[in-house]
Structure formats: structure tokens, C-alpha cells
C-alpha positions, 0 to 999 in steps of 0.5 A: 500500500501506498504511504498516505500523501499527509504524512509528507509534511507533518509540520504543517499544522491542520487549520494551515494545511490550505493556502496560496503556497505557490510562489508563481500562481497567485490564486492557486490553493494546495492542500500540502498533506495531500497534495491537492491543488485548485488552480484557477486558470483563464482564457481570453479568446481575444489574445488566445492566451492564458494565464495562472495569474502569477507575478507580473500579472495585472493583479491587485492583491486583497486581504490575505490572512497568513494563516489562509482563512481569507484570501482576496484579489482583483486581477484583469486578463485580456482587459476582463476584470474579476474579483476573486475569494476565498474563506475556509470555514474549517480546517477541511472545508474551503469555499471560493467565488469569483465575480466579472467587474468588467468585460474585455470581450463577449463573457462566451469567448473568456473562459475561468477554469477549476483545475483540480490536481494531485501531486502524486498524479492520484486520479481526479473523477466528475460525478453526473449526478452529483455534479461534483468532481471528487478525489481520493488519497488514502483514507481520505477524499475531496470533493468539489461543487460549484454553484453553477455547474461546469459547462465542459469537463475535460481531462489532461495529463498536465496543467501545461497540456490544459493550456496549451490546448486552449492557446491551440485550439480555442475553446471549440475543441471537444476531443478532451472531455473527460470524466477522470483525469490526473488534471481534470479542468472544470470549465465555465464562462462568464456568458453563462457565469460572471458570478460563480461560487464553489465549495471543498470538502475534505472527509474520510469517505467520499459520500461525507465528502459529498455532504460536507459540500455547502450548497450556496459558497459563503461571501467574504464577511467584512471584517478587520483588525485595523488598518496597520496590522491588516496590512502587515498580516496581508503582506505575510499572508501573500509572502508565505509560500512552501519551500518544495527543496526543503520542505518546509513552509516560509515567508519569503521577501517576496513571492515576485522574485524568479525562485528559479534563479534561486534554485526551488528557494531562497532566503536572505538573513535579515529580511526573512529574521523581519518575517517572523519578527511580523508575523508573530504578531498573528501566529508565533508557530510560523515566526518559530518556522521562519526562525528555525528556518535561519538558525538551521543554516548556522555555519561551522565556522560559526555564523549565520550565513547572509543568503541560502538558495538551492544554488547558492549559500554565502557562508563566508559573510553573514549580515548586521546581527538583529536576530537576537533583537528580533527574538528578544521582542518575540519572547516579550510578546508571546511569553515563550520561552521557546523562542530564546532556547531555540535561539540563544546559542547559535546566535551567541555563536554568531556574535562571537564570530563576528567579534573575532574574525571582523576586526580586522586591524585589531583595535577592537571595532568592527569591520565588514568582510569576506572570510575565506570559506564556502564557494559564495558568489563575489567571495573574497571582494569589496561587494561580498563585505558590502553585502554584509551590511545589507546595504550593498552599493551605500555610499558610505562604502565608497571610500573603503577598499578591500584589504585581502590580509584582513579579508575586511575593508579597511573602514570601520562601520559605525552601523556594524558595531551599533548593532553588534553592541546591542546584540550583546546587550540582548544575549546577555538579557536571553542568558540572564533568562535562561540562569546563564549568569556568567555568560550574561556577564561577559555579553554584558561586559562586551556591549559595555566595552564597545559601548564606550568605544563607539561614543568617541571612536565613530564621533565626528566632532566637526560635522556632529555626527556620529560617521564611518570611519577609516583605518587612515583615521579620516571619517568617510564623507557619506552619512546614512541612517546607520549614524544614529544607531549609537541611540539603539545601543545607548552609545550616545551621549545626551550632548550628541543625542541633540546633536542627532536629532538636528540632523534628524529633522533637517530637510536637508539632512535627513528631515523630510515628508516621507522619512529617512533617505539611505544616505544624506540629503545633501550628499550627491549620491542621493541624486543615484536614486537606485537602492541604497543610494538615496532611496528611503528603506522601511528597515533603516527606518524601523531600527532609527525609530526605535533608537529614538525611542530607547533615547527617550525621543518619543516626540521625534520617534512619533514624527518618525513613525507619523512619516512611516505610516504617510509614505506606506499609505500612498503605495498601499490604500489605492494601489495595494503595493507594499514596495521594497523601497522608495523615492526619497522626495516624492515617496514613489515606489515602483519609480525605478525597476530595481524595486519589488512592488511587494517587498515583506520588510515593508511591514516595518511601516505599518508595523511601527505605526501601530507600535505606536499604540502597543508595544514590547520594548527591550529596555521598557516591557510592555507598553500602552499608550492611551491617548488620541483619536478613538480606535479598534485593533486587533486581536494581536498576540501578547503574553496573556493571550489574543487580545483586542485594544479599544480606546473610546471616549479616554478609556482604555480596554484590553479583551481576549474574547468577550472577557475584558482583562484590563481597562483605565482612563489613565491618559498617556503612556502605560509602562509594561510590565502587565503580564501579570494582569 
């Protein structure tokens, strides 16, 4: 007997066994345990074509859940434009729907079709009678119905033979009517359906399968968390797919990329770290799967590999090490201590590494470098070091020249060490937690050494500022964000923190409508506007406000995020893009074609937005802010559980459920802890 497909991937929890995991067909639904897949297809006679809807296609993408309850899109092919749903009412019952907004051509010359497969090739069968189409694998069957019945059944041997017969033969041909097929393709047209619903069952007989079927598809309820944290879990939800080399599920940065070029995967450092940073905010197991996902790829050497693909693994460089500050705000919001026992010793591993073999003239500060390991692309050159900054072509690299004795650059980053600081800090707070006293000590004694050091070191007494700085001893001209993460490690001193925040409010420093360019306004570089020089990023963004927010800056941390939140808004509300990065005056996003239009660390805006409101600060605990115009988010994790946070009329009220956990009229800021609520 054949082994059951749903023993495959056991690691797939049951209420997320179905989703888009397909990262080239946008509106395919799988069943991963079974190897079950509905995949929409459409044909246009006027251009003979069809499409599976897949990135680069004219789609505008709607509410997605990560988890998959709740999947909305628009799309238009051969200028006919359709709404599409999807809602699973249980963990085994899935209901879909489409609608016609707009006809291109006559609705009898464009075609929407049902394409029902099975990954092991298990056959697919249409029954008459009950006018639904059923398969069955193992002990299991699914059936499937839609409202208005399939005005032809065809059976193919691939989902390429159904179009390729389409984009051949138009829609006449008849020779593939079928009523069992491997690929058995329920096809319908907008003459006879413009608006259709279907249902899936899935039960351990057919005849329940059958009956599990709802006889009128449900409608998309009109439901909401708010509009910042609907906005993240849409971006998770459209960026989860499956990786089928590894088998295993994860968030990618973007499901627009060519996975191909990649090699079946591909996963950079800090991007996917952000992922499990968002999406713990709605399900901590998936943030545990993208986390275990980066802590598996740990070298011998020690560090974490900057990028992993199918063809390619860069362990002779890692990236800026934020994963500890990720994992330590995790732990504070769901109460896990999982996260940190998972976590802790490969990222102490890391940062050892990173002290060791990335100082490369021996004073103690940090540099960016290439060791001489691993068979990477751009090992052993300028590009590889730059590429551990995640700020490859910044001009604050250009002055800096590969020094091959030290395989580093011969420039102390100011960025690097900020943050190699405060990951020591958070190591210590993760061994502190996990009763390993004397390592906390030595994490704490280093963040305290490099602390000091960066406070003068990296301090450029002419301009005030704190600057890269070469190994000659001269300061690099260019500035970037990264010149205020000596906040985010608590390095600057109350003198160069005013100093920081002129700088910061500067329009023609780094002030501004929209946020922080990637390198100084008034630098020329700026005027490149390709990546990172000039263009505005959501993650330097994101790790500046949260400096100004240790510093106890909340007023400029608001304006910050009040920027954030602005700039976000005007890719998002009409256009529903979330781009991976923008242009540093007008705020556009797709105005260059190095940037992705749906790029998952741009989360990192609405993210801060709605931070502003909740919070779990490393230095702070849980905080709570009452005050402002009256509002409604949630549910959202925390460590008492899924809570929703209403403000209305100067009182504040936290519910899990119908039960009310917590409510004050205080005005202001609420400091954490509260978990003891």
C-alpha cells in the first residue's frame, strides 16, 4: 500500500494545511498533506492566451490572512476584470467565488477554469449526478461543487497540456472531455457565469465528502483588525509560500522574485529574521518556522550565513546581527520561552564570530568582510563585505577598499558595531533568562566595552555626527541612517543625542515628508536614486525609530513613525503595493525597476505605526499608550493571550474574547510590565 500523501509534511499544522503556497500562481490553493491543488486558470479568446495569474500579472492583491482563512484579489486578463475569494470555514472545508467587474470581450469567448490536481498524479473523477468532481488519497477524499455547474469537463495529463490546448485550439475543441483525469479542468464562462461560487470538502469517505459540500459558497464577511496590522498580516499572508527543496513552509521577501534563479528557494538573513519578527504578531508557530528556518543554516565556522538558495549559500559573510533583537521582542510578546532556547546559542555563536574574525586591524571595532570559506558568489571582494551590511552599493562604502590580509575593508562601520553592541546587550538579557549568569556577564561586559568605544571612536566632532570611519583615521564623507544607531545601543551621549536629532529633522539632512533617505540629503549620491543610494528603506527606518525611542525621543520617534505610516499609505490604500523601497522626495515606489512592488520588510511601516499604540520594548516591557483619536485593533498576540485594544471616549480596554482583562482612563503612556494582569 501506498504511504498516505499527509504524512509528507507533518509540520504543517491542520487549520494551515490550505493556502496560496505557490510562489508563481497567485490564486492557486494546495492542500500540502495531500497534495491537492485548485488552480484557477483563464482564457481570453481575444489574445488566445492564458494565464495562472502569477507575478507580473495585472493583479491587485486583497486581504490575505497568513494563516489562509481569507484570501482576496482583483486581477484583469485580456482587459476582463474579476474579483476573486476565498474563506475556509474549517480546517477541511474551503469555499471560493469569483465575480466579472468588467468585460474585455463577449463573457462566451473568456473562459475561468477549476483545475483540480494531485501531486502524486492520484486520479481526479466528475460525478453526473452529483455534479461534483471528487478525489481520493488514502483514507481520505475531496470533493468539489460549484454553484453553477461546469459547462465542459475535460481531462489532461498536465496543467501545461490544459493550456496549451486552449492557446491551440480555442475553446471549440471537444476531443478532451473527460470524466477522470490526473488534471481534470472544470470549465465555465462568464456568458453563462460572471458570478460563480464553489465549495471543498475534505472527509474520510467520499459520500461525507459529498455532504460536507455547502450548497450556496459563503461571501467574504467584512471584517478587520485595523488598518496597520491588516496590512502587515496581508503582506505575510501573500509572502508565505512552501519551500518544495526543503520542505518546509516560509515567508519569503517576496513571492515576485524568479525562485528559479534561486534554485526551488531562497532566503536572505535579515529580511526573512523581519518575517517572523511580523508575523508573530498573528501566529508565533510560523515566526518559530521562519526562525528555525535561519538558525538551521548556522555555519561551522560559526555564523549565520547572509543568503541560502538551492544554488547558492554565502557562508563566508553573514549580515548586521538583529536576530537576537528580533527574538528578544518575540519572547516579550508571546511569553515563550521557546523562542530564546531555540535561539540563544547559535546566535551567541554568531556574535562571537563576528567579534573575532571582523576586526580586522585589531583595535577592537568592527569591520565588514569576506572570510575565506564556502564557494559564495563575489567571495573574497569589496561587494561580498558590502553585502554584509545589507546595504550593498551605500555610499558610505565608497571610500573603503578591500584589504585581502584582513579579508575586511579597511573602514570601520559605525552601523556594524551599533548593532553588534546591542546584540550583546540582548544575549546577555536571553542568558540572564535562561540562569546563564556568567555568560550574561561577559555579553554584558562586551556591549559595555564597545559601548564606550563607539561614543568617541565613530564621533565626528566637526560635522556632529556620529560617521564611518577609516583605518587612515579620516571619517568617510557619506552619512546614512546607520549614524544614529549609537541611540539603539545607548552609545550616545545626551550632548550628541541633540546633536542627532538636528540632523534628524533637517530637510536637508535627513528631515523630510516621507522619512529617512539611505544616505544624506545633501550628499550627491542621493541624486543615484537606485537602492541604497538615496532611496528611503522601511528597515533603516524601523531600527532609527526605535533608537529614538530607547533615547527617550518619543516626540521625534512619533514624527518618525507619523512619516512611516504617510509614505506606506500612498503605495498601499489605492494601489495595494507594499514596495521594497522608495523615492526619497516624492515617496514613489515602483519609480525605478530595481524595486519589488511587494517587498515583506515593508511591514516595518505599518508595523511601527501601530507600535505606536502597543508595544514590547527591550529596555521598557510592555507598553500602552492611551491617548488620541478613538480606535479598534486587533486581536494581536501578547503574553496573556489574543487580545483586542479599544480606546473610546479616554478609556482604555484590553479583551481576549468577550472577557475584558484590563481597562483605565489613565491618559498617556502605560509602562509594561502587565503580564501579570
Amino acid at each position: 500500500m501506498t504511504v498516505p500523501n499527509y504524512l509528507r509534511t507533518p509540520n504543517i499544522p491542520v487549520h494551515r494545511a490550505w493556502n496560496t503556497w505557490a510562489a508563481d500562481r497567485y490564486l492557486e490553493m494546495s492542500h500540502l498533506p495531500l497534495g491537492l491543488r485548485i488552480t484557477p486558470v483563464f482564457y481570453a479568446a481575444s489574445t488566445a492566451k492564458t494565464s495562472l495569474m502569477g507575478p507580473g500579472s495585472d493583479i491587485r492583491l486583497g486581504r490575505h490572512e497568513p494563516d489562509g482563512r481569507l484570501i482576496e484579489a482583483s486581477f484583469a486578463h485580456g482587459g476582463t476584470h474579476l474579483d476573486w475569494v476565498y474563506e475556509k470555514t474549517s480546517p477541511f472545508n474551503l469555499t471560493g467565488a469569483w465575480k466579472a467587474t468588467k468585460f474585455g470581450e463577449w463573457g462566451l469567448r473568456f473562459w475561468v477554469v477549476l483545475a483540480l490536481s494531485q501531486d502524486d498524479g492520484a486520479l481526479w473523477h466528475y460525478d453526473e449526478e452529483s455534479r461534483a468532481a471528487f478525489c481520493t488519497i488514502g483514507p481520505r477524499s475531496v470533493a468539489v461543487r460549484a454553484a453553477r455547474d461546469p459547462l465542459l469537463v475535460t481531462g489532461h495529463e498536465t496543467l501545461d497540456g490544459l493550456r496549451s490546448e486552449y492557446e491551440t485550439h480555442g475553446y471549440w475543441y471537444l476531443a478532451s472531455r473527460s470524466s477522470s483525469a490526473k488534471v481534470l479542468a472544470l470549465r465555465f464562462n462568464l456568458e453563462e457565469a460572471p458570478e460563480n461560487g464553489f465549495s471543498i470538502a475534505i472527509a474520510d469517505r467520499k459520500e461525507l465528502a459529498f455532504k460536507g459540500l455547502t450548497a450556496t459558497p459563503a461571501v467574504s464577511k467584512v471584517w478587520t483588525r485595523g488598518a496597520a496590522l491588516d496590512a502587515m498580516a496581508d503582506i505575510m499572508g501573500w509572502n508565505t509560500i512552501w519551500d518544495s527543496v526543503n520542505h518546509r513552509p516560509y515567508i519569503t521577501c517576496s513571492r515576485n522574485w524568479d525562485l528559479k534563479k534561486f534554485g526551488g528557494f531562497g532566503f536572505w538573513l535579515n529580511d526573512t529574521a523581519i518575517n517572523a519578527f511580523i508575523v508573530s504578531l498573528f501566529d508565533p508557530d510560523q515566526a518559530r518556522e521562519n526562525l528555525a528556518m535561519l538558525l538551521s543554516a548556522a555555519a561551522p565556522e560559526g555564523n549565520l550565513p547572509c543568503i541560502m538558495t538551492g544554488n547558492d549559500a554565502w557562508v563566508d559573510r553573514t549580515q548586521t546581527p538583529i536576530i537576537s533583537f528580533i527574538v528578544w521582542q518575540i519572547y516579550l510578546r508571546t511569553g515563550s520561552r521557546l523562542f530564546i532556547d531555540m535561539a540563544y546559542d547559535i546566535l551567541a555563536r554568531n556574535n562571537d564570530w563576528i567579534r573575532r574574525v571582523r576586526d580586522g586591524n585589531g583595535n577592537g571595532l568592527l569591520e565588514f568582510g569576506s572570510s575565506d570559506v564556502g564557494q559564495g558568489l563575489y567571495k573574497g571582494t569589496k561587494l561580498a563585505a558590502k553585502d554584509e551590511s545589507f546595504m550593498d552599493n551605500s555610499p558610505i562604502h565608497d571610500e573603503a577598499r578591500w584589504n585581502e590580509k584582513s579579508r575586511t575593508l579597511d573602514c570601520e562601520d559605525v552601523g556594524l558595531n551599533s548593532l553588534v553592541c546591542l546584540d550583546c546587550e540582548m544575549l546577555g538579557l536571553m542568558a540572564r533568562a535562561l540562569g546563564r549568569l556568567d555568560e550574561a556577564k561577559r555579553h554584558d561586559a562586551h556591549a559595555a566595552q564597545l559601548r564606550k568605544k563607539i561614543g568617541t571612536h565613530f564621533w565626528d566632532g566637526k560635522r556632529k555626527i556620529f560617521a564611518n570611519r577609516l583605518w587612515s583615521g579620516a571619517f568617510v564623507k557619506s552619512v546614512a541612517p546607520t549614524s544614529f544607531y549609537p541611540l539603539l545601543c545607548g552609545a550616545a551621549s545626551k550632548e550628541q543625542q541633540k546633536h542627532l536629532l538636528k540632523h534628524l529633522e533637517d530637510p536637508k539632512k535627513f528631515g523630510g515628508h516621507f522619512g529617512l533617505p539611505s544616505v544624506s540629503r545633501d550628499d550627491p549620491a542621493i541624486t543615484d536614486n537606485v537602492y541604497w543610494r538615496g532611496r528611503i528603506w522601511p528597515i533603516l527606518n524601523w531600527l532609527t525609530w526605535n533608537g529614538l525611542e530607547r533615547a527617550g525621543e518619543y516626540e521625534a520617534a512619533d514624527r518618525l513613525a507619523e512619516k512611516g505610516w504617510r509614505l506606506f499609505l500612498q503605495s498601499w490604500e489605492e494601489r495595494r503595493l507594499s514596495p521594497e523601497n522608495y523615492h526619497p522626495e516624492t515617496g514613489e515606489g515602483l519609480d525605478q525597476p530595481d524595486t519589488d512592488p511587494f517587498y515583506s520588510w515593508s511591514a516595518l511601516l505599518p508595523f511601527i505605526a501601530q507600535a505606536r499604540t502597543m508595544h514590547f520594548s527591550p529596555w521598557r516591557g510592555w507598553e500602552l499608550r492611551n491617548e488620541g483619536e478613538d480606535f479598534t485593533f486587533g486581536p494581536v498576540t501578547t503574553p496573556l493571550g489574543a487580545l483586542t485594544i479599544t480606546r473610546k471616549t479616554g478609556k482604555l480596554t484590553l479583551t481576549r474574547g468577550e472577557e475584558i482583562v484590563f481597562t483605565t482612563q489613565k491618559q498617556g503612556r502605560i509602562p509594561g510590565p502587565l503580564t501579570s494582569l
